[in-house]
C-alpha positions in Angstrom: 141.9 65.2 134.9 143.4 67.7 132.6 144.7 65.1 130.0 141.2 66.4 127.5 142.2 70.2 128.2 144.5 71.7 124.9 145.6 74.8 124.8 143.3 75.7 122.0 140.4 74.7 124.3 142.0 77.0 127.1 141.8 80.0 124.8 138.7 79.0 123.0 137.0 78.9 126.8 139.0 82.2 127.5 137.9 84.0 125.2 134.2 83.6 125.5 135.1 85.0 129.1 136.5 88.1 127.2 139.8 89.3 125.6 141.9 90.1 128.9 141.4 86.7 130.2 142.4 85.7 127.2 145.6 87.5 126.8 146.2 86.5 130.6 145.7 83.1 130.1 148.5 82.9 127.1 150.9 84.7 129.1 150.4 82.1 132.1 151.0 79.3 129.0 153.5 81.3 127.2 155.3 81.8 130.8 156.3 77.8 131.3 158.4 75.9 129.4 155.3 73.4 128.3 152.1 75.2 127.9 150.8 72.4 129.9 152.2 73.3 133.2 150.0 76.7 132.9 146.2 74.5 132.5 145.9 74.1 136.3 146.5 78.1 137.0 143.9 78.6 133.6 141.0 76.4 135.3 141.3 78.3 138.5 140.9 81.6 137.0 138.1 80.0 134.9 136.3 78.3 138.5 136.6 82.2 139.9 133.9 82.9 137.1 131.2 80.5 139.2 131.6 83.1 142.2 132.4 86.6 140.8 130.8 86.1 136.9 132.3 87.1 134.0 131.6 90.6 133.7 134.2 90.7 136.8 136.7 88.4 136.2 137.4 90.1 133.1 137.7 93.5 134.6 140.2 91.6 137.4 142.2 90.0 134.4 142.6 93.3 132.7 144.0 94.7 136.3 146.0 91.6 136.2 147.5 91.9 133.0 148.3 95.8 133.8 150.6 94.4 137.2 151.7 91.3 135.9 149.7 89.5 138.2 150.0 85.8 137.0 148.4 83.4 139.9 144.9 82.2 141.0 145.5 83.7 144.2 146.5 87.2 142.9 143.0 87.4 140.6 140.9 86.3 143.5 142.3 88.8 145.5 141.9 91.1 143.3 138.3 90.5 143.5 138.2 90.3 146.6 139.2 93.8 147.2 137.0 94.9 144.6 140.1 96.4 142.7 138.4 94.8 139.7 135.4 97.5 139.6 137.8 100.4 138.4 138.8 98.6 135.2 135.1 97.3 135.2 133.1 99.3 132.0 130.6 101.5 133.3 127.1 99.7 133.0 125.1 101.6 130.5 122.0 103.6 132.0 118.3 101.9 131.7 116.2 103.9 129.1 113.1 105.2 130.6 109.9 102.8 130.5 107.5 103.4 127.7 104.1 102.2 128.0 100.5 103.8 127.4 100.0 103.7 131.2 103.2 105.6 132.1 102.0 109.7 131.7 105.2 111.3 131.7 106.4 115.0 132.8 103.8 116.8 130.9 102.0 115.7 133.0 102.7 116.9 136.2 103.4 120.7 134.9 
């Protein structure tokens, strides 16, 4: 089940998720003695992506990486909690509409 998974494909997929999942995912491979023995802990934190999305799991991984937190279970709870939000980046503001229908505050004063 994991015998097509390399650890080049683990980063590759990692690091379309975003550079803290990255870096945590070569820790958890750099932490066994055969990078192999890390895949399993990988695709877990990858499936968390199905539930939480990426924009997320990245904030989470960053957390992660900042406590050392090396396990499936320790991301997920993470997100759980919603610890991940205060290393989430702010979502930018929308810009107001403009359209020949919208009159604007000249308008109205």
């Amino acid at each position: 089940r994991h015998a097509s998974w390399t650890p080049t494909r683990i980063s590759f997929v990692a690091e379309k998720i975003g550079p803290s999942t990255a870096a945590l995912t070569t820790a958890i491979m750099m932490a066994r003695p055969h990078p192999e023995q890390g895949f399993r802990t990988c695709l877990g934190i990858f499936a968390l992506q199905k539930t939480y999305g990426a924009a997320r799991l990245e904030a989470a991984c960053r957390r992660g990486n900042t406590i050392q937190a090396r396990s499936v279970g320790s991301i997920r709870s993470i997100l759980k909690s919603g610890l991940d939000r205060a290393f989430a980046d702010p979502e930018p503001e929308p810009k107001p509409l403009r359209h020949g229908n919208i009159r604007g505050r000249s308008y109205f004063h």
